[in-house]
C-alpha positions as CSV (number, residue, x, y, z in Angstrom):
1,X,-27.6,281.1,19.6
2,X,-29.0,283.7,22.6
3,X,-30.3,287.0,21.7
4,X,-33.1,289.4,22.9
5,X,-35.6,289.8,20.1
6,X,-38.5,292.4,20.1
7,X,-41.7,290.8,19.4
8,X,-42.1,291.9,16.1
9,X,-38.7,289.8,15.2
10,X,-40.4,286.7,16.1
11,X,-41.2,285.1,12.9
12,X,-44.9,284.0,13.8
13,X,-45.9,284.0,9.9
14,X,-43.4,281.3,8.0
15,X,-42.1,279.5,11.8
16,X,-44.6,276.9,13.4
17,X,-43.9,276.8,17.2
18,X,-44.2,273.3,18.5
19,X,-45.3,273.1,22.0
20,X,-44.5,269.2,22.9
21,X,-46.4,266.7,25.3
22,X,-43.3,266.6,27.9
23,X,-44.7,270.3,29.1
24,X,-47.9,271.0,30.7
25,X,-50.8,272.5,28.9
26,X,-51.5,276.4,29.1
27,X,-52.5,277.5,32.8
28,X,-51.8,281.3,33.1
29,X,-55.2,282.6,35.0
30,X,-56.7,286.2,35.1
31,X,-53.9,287.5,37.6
32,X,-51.3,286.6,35.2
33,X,-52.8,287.9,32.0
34,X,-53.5,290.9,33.3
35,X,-50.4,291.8,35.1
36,X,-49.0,291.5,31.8
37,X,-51.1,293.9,30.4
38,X,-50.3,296.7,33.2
39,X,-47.0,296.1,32.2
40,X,-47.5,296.2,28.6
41,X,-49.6,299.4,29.5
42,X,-47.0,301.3,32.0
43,X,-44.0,300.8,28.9
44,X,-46.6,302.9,26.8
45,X,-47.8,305.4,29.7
46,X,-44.1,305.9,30.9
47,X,-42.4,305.6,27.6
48,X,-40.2,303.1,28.4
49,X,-37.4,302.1,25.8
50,X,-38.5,298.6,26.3
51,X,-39.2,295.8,28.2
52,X,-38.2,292.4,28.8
53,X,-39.4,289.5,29.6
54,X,-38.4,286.1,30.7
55,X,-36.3,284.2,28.6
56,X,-38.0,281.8,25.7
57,X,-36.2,278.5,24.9
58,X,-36.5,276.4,21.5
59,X,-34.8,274.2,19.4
60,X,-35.4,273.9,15.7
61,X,-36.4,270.1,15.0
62,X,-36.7,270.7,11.4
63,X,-37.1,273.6,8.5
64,X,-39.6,276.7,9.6
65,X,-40.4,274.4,12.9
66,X,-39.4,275.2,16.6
67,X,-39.6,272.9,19.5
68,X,-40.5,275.3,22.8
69,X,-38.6,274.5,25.6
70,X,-38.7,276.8,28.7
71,X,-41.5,280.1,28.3
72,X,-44.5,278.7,26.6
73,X,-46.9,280.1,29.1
74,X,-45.0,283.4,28.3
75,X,-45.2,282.8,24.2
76,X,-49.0,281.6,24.5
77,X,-50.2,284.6,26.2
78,X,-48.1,286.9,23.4
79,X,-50.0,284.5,20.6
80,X,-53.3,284.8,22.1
81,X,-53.1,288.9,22.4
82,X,-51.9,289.0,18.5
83,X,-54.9,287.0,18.0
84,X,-56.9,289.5,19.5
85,X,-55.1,292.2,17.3
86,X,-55.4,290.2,14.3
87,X,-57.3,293.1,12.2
88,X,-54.2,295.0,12.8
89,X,-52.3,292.4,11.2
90,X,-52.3,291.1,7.7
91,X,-49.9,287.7,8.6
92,X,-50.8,284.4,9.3
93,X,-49.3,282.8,12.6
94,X,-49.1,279.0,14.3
95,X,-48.6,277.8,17.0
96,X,-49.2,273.9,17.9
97,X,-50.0,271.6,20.7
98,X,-48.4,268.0,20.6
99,X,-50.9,266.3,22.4
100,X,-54.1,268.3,20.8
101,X,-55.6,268.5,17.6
102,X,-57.1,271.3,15.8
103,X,-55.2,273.8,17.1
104,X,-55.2,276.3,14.1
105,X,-58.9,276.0,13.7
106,X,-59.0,277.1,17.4
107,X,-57.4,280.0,16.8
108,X,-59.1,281.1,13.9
109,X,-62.5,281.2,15.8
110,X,-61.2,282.7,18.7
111,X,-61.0,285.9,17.2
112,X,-64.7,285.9,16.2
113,X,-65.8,284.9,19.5
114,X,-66.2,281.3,19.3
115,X,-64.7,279.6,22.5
116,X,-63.6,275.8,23.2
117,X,-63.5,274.2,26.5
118,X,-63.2,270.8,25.6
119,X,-59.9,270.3,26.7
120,X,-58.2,272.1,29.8
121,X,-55.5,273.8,27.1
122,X,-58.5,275.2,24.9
123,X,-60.3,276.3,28.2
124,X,-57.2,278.0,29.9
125,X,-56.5,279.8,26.4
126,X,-60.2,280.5,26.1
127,X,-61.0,282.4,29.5
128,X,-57.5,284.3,28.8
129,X,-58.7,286.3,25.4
130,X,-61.7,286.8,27.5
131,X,-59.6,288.4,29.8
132,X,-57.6,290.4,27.3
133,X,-60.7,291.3,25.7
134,X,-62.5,292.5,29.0
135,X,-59.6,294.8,29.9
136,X,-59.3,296.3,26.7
137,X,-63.1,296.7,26.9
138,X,-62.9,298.5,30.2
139,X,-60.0,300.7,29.4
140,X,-61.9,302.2,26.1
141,X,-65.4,302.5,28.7
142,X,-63.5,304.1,31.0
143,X,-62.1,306.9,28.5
144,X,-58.6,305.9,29.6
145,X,-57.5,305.9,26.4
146,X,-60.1,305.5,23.0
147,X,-56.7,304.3,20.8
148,X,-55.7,301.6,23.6
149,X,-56.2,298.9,21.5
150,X,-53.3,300.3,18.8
151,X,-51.1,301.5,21.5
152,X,-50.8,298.0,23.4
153,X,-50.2,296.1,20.0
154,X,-47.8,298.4,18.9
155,X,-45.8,298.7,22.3
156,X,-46.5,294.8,22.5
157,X,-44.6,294.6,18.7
158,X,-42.0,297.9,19.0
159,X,-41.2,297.6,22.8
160,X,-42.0,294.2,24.1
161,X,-38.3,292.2,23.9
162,X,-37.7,288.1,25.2
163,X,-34.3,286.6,25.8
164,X,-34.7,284.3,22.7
165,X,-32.4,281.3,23.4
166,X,-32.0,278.4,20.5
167,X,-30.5,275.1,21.6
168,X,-28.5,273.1,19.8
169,X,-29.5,270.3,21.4
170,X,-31.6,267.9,18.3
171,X,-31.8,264.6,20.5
172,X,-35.4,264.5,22.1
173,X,-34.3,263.0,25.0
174,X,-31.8,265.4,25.6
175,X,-34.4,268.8,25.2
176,X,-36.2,266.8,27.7
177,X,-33.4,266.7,30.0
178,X,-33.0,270.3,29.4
179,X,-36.7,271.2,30.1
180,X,-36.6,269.5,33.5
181,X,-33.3,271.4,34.4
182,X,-34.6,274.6,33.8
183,X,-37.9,274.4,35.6
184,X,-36.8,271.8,38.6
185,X,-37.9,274.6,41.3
186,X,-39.4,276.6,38.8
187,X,-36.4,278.7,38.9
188,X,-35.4,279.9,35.1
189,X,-32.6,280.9,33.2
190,X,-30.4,283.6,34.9
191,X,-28.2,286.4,33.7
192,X,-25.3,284.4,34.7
193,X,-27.1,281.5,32.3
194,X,-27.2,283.5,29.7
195,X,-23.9,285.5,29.8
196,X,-22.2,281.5,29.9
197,X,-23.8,281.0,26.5
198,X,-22.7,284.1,25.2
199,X,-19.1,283.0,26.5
200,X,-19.0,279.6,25.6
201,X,-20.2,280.1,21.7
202,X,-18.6,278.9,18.7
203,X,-18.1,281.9,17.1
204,X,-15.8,283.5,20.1
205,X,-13.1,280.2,18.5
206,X,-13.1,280.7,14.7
207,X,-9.9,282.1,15.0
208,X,-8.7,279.8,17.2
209,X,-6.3,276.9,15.6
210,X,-7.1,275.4,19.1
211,X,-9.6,273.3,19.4
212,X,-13.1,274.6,20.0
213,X,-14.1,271.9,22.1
214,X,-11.1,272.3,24.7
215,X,-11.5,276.3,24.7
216,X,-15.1,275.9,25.7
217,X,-14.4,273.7,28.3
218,X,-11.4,275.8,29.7
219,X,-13.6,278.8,30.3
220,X,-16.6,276.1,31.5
221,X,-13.9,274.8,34.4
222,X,-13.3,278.4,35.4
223,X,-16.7,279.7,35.7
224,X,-17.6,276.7,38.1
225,X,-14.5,277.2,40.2
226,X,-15.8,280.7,40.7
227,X,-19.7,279.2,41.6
228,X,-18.6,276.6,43.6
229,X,-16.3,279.1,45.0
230,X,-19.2,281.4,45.7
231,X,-21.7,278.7,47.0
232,X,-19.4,278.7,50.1
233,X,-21.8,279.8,52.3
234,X,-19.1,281.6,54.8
235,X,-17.6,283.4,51.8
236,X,-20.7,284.3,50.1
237,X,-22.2,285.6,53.8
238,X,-19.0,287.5,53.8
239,X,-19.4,289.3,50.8
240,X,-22.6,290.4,50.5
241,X,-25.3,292.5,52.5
242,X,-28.2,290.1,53.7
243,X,-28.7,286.5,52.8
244,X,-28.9,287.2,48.6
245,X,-30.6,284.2,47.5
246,X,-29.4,284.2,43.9
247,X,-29.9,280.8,41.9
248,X,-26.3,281.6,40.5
249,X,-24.2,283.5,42.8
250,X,-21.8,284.4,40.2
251,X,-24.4,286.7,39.2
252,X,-23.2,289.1,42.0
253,X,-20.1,289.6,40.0
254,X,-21.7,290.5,37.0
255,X,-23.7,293.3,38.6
256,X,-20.8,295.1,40.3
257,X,-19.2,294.8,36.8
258,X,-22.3,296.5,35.4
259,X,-22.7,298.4,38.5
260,X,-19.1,300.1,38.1
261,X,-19.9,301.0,33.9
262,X,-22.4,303.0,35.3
263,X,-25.1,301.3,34.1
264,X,-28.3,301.3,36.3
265,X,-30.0,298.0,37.1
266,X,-33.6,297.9,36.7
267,X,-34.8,295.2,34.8
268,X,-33.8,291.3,35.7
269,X,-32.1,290.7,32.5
270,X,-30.3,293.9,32.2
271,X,-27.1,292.6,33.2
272,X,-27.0,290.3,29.9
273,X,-28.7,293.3,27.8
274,X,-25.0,294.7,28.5
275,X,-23.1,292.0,27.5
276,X,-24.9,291.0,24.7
277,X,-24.1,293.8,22.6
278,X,-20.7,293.0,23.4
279,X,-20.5,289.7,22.1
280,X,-22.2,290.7,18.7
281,X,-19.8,293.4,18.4
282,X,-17.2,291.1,18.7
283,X,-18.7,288.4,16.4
284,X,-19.2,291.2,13.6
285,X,-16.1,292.5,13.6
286,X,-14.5,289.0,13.2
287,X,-11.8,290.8,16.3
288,X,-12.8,287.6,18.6
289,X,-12.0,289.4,21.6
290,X,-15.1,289.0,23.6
291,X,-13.8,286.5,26.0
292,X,-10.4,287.9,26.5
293,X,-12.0,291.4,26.8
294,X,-14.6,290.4,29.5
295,X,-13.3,287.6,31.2
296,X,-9.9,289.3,32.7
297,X,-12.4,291.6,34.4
298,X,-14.6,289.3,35.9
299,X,-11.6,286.6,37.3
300,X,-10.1,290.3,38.3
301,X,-13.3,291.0,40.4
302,X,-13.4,287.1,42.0
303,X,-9.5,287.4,42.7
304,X,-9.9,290.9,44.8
305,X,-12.9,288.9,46.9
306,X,-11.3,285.8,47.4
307,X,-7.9,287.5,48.4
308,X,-10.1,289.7,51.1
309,X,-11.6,286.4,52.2
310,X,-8.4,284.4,52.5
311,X,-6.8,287.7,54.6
312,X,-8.0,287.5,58.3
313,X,-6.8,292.1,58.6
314,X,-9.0,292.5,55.3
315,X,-11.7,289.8,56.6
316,X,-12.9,291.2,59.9
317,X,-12.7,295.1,58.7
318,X,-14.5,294.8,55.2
319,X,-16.9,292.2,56.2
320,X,-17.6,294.6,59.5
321,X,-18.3,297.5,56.9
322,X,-20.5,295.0,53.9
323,X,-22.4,294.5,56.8
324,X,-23.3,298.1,57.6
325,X,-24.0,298.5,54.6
326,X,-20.7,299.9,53.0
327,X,-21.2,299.6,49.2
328,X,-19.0,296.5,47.9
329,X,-18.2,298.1,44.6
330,X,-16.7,301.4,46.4
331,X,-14.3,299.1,48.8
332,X,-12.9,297.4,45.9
333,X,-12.1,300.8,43.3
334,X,-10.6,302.0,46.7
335,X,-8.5,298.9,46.8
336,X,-7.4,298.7,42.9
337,X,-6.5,302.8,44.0
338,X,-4.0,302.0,46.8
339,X,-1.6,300.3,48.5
340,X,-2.0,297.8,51.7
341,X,-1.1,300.2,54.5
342,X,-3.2,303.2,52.7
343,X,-6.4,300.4,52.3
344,X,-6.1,299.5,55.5
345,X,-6.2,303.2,57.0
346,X,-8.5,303.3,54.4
347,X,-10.7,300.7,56.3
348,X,-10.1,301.7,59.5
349,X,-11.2,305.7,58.9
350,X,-14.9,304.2,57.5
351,X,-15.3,302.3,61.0
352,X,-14.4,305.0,62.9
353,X,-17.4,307.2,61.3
354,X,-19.5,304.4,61.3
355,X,-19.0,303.0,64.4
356,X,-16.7,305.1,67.2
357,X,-18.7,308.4,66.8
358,X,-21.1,308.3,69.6
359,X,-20.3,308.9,73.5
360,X,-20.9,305.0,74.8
361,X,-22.0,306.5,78.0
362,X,-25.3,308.0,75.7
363,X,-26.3,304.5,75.1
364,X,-29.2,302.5,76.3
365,X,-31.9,299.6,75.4
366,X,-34.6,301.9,75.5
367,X,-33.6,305.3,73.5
368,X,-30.9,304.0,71.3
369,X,-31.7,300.1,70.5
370,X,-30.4,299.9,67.1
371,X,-26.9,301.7,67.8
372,X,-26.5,299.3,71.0
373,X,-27.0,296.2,68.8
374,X,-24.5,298.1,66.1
375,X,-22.1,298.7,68.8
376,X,-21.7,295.3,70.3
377,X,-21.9,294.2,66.6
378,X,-18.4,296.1,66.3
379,X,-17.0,294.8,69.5
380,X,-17.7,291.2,68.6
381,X,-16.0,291.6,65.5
382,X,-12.8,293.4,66.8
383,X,-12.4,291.1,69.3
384,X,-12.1,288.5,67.0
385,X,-10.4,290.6,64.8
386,X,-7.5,291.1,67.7
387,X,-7.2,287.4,69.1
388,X,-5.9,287.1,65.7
389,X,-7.0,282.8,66.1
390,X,-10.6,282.7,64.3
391,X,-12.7,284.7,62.2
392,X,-16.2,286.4,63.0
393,X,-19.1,284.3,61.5
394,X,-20.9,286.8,59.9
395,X,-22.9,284.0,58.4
396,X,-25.2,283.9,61.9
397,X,-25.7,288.0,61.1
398,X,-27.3,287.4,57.9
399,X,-29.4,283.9,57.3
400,X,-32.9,284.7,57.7
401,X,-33.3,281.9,60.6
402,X,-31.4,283.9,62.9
403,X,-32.4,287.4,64.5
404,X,-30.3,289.3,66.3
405,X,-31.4,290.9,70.2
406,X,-30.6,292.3,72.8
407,X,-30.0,290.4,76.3
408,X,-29.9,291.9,79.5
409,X,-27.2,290.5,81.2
410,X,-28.9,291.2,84.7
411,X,-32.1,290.6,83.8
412,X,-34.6,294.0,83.9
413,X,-37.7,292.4,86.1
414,X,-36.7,288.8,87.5
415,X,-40.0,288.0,88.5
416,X,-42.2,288.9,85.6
417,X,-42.3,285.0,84.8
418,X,-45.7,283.1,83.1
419,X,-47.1,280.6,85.3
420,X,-46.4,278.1,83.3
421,X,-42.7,278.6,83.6
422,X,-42.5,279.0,87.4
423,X,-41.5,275.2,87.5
424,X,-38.3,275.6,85.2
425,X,-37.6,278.3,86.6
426,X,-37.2,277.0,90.3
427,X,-35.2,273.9,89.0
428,X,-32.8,276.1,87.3
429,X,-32.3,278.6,90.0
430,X,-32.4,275.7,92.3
431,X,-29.1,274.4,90.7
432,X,-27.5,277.8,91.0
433,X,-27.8,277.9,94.7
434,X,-26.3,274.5,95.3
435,X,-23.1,276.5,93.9
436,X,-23.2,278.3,96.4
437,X,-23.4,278.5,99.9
438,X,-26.9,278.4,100.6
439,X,-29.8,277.7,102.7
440,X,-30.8,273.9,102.4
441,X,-34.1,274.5,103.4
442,X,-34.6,277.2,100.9
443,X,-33.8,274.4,98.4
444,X,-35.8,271.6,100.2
445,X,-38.9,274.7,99.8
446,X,-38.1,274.9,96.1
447,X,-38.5,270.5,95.5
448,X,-41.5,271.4,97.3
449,X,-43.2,274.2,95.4
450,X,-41.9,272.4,92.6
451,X,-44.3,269.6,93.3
452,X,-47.4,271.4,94.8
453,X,-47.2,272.8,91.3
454,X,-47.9,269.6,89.4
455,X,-51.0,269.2,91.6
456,X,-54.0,271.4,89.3
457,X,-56.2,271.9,92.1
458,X,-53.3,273.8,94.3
459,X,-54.4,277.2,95.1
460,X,-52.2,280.5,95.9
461,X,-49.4,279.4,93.9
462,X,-48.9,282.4,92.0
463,X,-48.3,283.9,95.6
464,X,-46.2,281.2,96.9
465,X,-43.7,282.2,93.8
466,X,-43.4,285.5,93.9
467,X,-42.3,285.5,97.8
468,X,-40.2,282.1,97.2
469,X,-38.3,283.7,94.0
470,X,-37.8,287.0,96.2
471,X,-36.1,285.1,98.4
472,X,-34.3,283.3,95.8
473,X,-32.5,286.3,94.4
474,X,-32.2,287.8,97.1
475,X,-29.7,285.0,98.0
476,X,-27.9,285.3,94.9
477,X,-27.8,288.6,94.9
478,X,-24.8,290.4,95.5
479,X,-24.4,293.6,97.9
480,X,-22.6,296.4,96.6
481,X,-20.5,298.4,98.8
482,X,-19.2,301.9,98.3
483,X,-20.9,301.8,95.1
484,X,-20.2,305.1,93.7
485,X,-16.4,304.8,93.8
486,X,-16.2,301.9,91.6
487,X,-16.4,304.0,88.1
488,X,-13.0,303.8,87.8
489,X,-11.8,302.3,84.4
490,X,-14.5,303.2,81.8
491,X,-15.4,306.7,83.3
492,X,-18.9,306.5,82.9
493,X,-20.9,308.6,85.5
494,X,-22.4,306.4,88.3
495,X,-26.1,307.0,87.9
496,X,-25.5,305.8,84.1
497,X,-23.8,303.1,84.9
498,X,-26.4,301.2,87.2
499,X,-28.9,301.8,84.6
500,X,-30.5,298.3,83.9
501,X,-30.9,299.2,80.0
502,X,-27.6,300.8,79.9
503,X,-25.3,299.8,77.4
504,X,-22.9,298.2,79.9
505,X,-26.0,295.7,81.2
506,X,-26.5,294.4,77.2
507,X,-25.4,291.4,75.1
508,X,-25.5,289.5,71.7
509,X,-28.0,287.4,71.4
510,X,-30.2,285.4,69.2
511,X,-34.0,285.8,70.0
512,X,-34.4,281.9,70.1
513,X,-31.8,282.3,73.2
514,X,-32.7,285.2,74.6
515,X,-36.4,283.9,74.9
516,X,-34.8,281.1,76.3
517,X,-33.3,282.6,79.2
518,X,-36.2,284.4,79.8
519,X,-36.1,286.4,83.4
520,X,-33.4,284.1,84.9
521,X,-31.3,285.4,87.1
522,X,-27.3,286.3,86.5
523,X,-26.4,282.7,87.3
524,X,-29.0,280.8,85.5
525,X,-28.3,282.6,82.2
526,X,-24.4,282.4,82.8
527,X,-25.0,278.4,83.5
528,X,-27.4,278.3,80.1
529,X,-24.4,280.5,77.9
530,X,-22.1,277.9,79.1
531,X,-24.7,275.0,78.4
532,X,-25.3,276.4,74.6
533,X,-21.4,276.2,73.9
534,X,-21.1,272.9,74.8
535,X,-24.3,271.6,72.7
536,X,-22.4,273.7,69.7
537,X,-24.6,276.5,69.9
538,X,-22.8,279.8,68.9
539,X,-22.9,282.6,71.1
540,X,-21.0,285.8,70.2
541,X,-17.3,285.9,71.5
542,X,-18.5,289.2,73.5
543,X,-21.7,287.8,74.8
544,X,-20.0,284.4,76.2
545,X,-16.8,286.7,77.7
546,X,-19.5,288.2,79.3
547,X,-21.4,286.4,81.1
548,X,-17.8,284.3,81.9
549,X,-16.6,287.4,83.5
550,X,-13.6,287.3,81.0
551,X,-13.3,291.1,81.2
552,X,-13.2,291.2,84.7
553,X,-9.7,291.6,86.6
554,X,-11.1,290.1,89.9
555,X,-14.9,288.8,89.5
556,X,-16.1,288.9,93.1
557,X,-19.5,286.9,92.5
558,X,-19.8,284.4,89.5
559,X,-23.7,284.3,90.0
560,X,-23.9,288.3,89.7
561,X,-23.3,291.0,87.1
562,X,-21.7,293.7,89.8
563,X,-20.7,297.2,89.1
564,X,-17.1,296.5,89.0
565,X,-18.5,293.8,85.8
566,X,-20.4,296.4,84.2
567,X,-17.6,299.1,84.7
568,X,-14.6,296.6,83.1
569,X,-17.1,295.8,80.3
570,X,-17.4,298.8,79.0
571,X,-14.0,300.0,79.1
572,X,-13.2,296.9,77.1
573,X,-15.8,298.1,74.3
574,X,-14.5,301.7,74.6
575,X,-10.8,300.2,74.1
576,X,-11.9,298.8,70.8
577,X,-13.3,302.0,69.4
578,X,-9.7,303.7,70.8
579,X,-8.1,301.2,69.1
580,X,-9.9,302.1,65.7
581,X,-8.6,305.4,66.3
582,X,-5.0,305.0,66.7
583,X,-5.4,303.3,63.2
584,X,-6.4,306.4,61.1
């Protein structure tokens, strides 16, 4: 049996609550306690309707007695404070330690100020009376409020709700097993938890001439499909905003569900609160429609995701907008609303506005960071989206491991390099210039500088590199001619255009990569893209097109970013966002 219960409905008078040896001892400190209390004290200050805390798991081992399972740090701390209100109560309460004795006489002198630290439980309860009792104490000196004592016990009784959660479970070794579940991580029951209980109890089958056992375990099959459906991490990357980190992922369904009644989520446990009344509804009215009722809606919800997912149209365009930050629950009332063609448009209208409404020529590294990242965001997408032969990853978008840069293509200052690179950075540019047709005894100068720079007593070798790189790029550079009459395709104004933070001089990248590459020139990073593929690395369809010069008609230099590059580039990206357009 699951249900929230105020504090007041926790039969501490004629119940004995058993904590057993399996758990640890009582260890909240002062932090704890007291955060507690603020809480406690902000539901009376704010006049909350209540407030909830974790859930409390037991098991009844025999008449009047429950074994604690999962909370009894939580249901200690809520003992120890009625202890300190025991003048305003005329009940007698226990609770018991398996592994100590005494434990009722303990409490009985607490209250009159008589403290035991023989043991670490009695030590740990102890110090946190005395810390109820101090900030009580300081709250009355302080003329915050003379009546604080009354108000915190009777918000604590009136307001003050746990998830209380009775097993059914009577074998020892089997609460044991469901102890060690439910704090392996410390990470505790979850709505999702909770609602399965709700789903999978014995009074949703009275009705039923089939057999209880096999309806539970139908509905038990189809809620893990969806999880293990769900714990795909592509899919799940797909469907929501940022990496969400939730223990059950088929929590996320539950809150659009609650999201779409209206109902505001505040609290964690809010999203059972909703179904709970629900399921008692059901139960009282002997209808036994709670399953029926609720579960169409939530396989309804899972089918709509899973059919985007398995679409590549519906794929690239709503995982482009989740990723903006288009509200999930919107996309799918608009999709229940319409027909394919109209969701599509549908789809296609929202990128426009998001994505296609700023002049491309406007934007640079420097005064517009965020929409250049956005922007080639959309262009990597659509040009998966259009090859129509794999699907965007928006998985390397969201895990935390992974941030997202810009990269200059031609790199802004080649010869801003550490000292303690200038070696790496001659080997690699050294292998670019043996592409080429070069000066061998620029490269025999290199193997040379390269090994004068071993030697730690070598002087002027900062010198020696800067006029050695210089010379360097200044072979691999590549000479424009006519210059100003190659804005032909994108139309973007020449002085723009050459603009080294421009738009049309920026890629993709990870930072891990991008540091990587550091100040190397065209060639060097176009070697290193190609190098990442090949090790399995991913690099943004864009970013590697890029720097292999895919956009470009007829690529004059493979070791330099030329005009004519930067120009065809950008008339790709501005083809995408026309592309968008024709769609509306």
């Amino acid at each position: 049996m699951i249900e929230p219960k105020k504090i007041k409905e926790i039969n501490f008078s004629d119940n004995i609550y058993f904590i057993p040896s399996y758990q640890r001892g009582y260890r909240w400190d002062k932090k704890q306690v007291e955060e507690l209390l603020d809480d406690i004290y902000e539901v009376y200050v704010t006049k909350q309707e209540s407030y909830c805390l974790q859930p409390i798991v037991v098991s009844k081992i025999e008449e009047n007695k429950y074994e604690i399972i999962d909370g009894q740090q939580r249901l200690t701390t809520i003992y120890i404070l009625l202890t300190r209100f025991k003048r305003f109560i005329d009940e007698k309460f226990q609770l018991d330690f398996e592994v100590r004795q005494n434990c009722v006489d303990f409490f009985k002198k607490l209250d009159t100020g008589i403290f035991d630290y023989s043991n670490p439980d009695f030590s740990h309860i102890s110090n946190a009376y005395k810390v109820i009792d101090s900030w009580l104490n300081i709250k009355k000196e302080t003329k915050i409020d003379s009546n604080i004592e009354m108000n915190i016990f009777q918000t604590l009784l009136e307001k003050v709700e746990v998830i209380w959660y009775d097993v059914e479970e009577s074998n020892r070794e089997e609460l044991v097993k469901v102890f060690t579940r439910l704090n392996s991580g410390k990470i505790g029951l979850t709505n999702a938890e909770l609602i399965k209980a709700l789903f999978l109890s014995k009074a949703n089958f009275e009705n039923q001439s089939k057999d209880i056992y096999t309806h539970q375990l139908d509905i038990s099959n189809k809620w893990n499909q969806i999880e293990n459906a769900l714990q795909n991490d592509d899919f799940w990357n797909f469907i929501t905003k940022s990496e969400n980190k939730l223990a059950t992922r088929i929590d996320y369904i539950f809150q659009l569900i609650v999201r779409n009644k209206n109902i505001a989520i505040k609290e964690e446990f809010d999203v059972f609160r909703y179904y709970y009344p629900l399921y008692v509804k059901s139960r009282e009215s002997k209808e036994y429609d709670f399953i029926e009722s609720n579960w169409n809606e939530i396989d309804l919800y899972f089918t709509i995701l899973q059919d985007w997912y398995s679409n590549h149209e519906y794929y690239h365009l709503v995982g482009l907008l989740i990723w903006d930050g288009a509200d999930l629950l919107i996309l799918i009332k608009e999709y229940q609303e319409s027909n394919k063609t109209l969701f599509v448009k549908y789809l296609f209208k929202e990128i426009e506005e998001r994505f296609c409404y700023i002049k491309i020529e406007d934007l640079d590294y420097k005064n517009s960071y965020n929409q250049v990242e956005k922007t080639l965001v959309f262009f990597n997408v659509m040009e998966v989206y259009r090859s129509k032969t794999n699907r965007f990853p928006f998985k390397q978008l969201k895990v935390k491991e992974i941030k997202w840069s810009l990269e200059h293509i031609h790199p802004q200052n080649a010869l801003d390099v550490k000292q303690s690179e200038y070696s790496q950075w001659l080997e690699d540019h050294k292998k670019v210039l043996k592409t080429i047709d070069s000066d061998d005894e620029l490269t025999d100068r290199i193997e040379n500088l390269i090994v004068e720079l071993k030697d730690t007593n070598a002087k002027n070798l900062k010198l020696q590199f800067e006029d050695l790189s210089r010379e360097v790029l200044e072979n691999l550079d590549y000479k424009e001619n006519n210059m100003e009459s190659i804005s032909k395709k994108s139309k973007i104004p020449f002085e723009k255009l050459i603009g080294e933070h421009h738009i049309s001089n920026m890629a993709l990248l990870d930072t891990k990569k991008n540091s990587s590459l550091g100040n190397s020139a065209f060639g060097v990073k176009r070697k290193s893209i190609i190098d990442f593929e090949l090790n399995g690395l991913y690099i943004p369809n864009a970013t590697k097109n890029s720097f292999l010069k895919y956009y470009s008609d007829y690529p004059k230099h493979l070791n330099y970013w030329t005009l004519e590059d930067r120009d065809e580039y950008l008339f790709k990206i501005q083809e995408q966002m026309n592309f968008v357009k024709t769609k509306i």
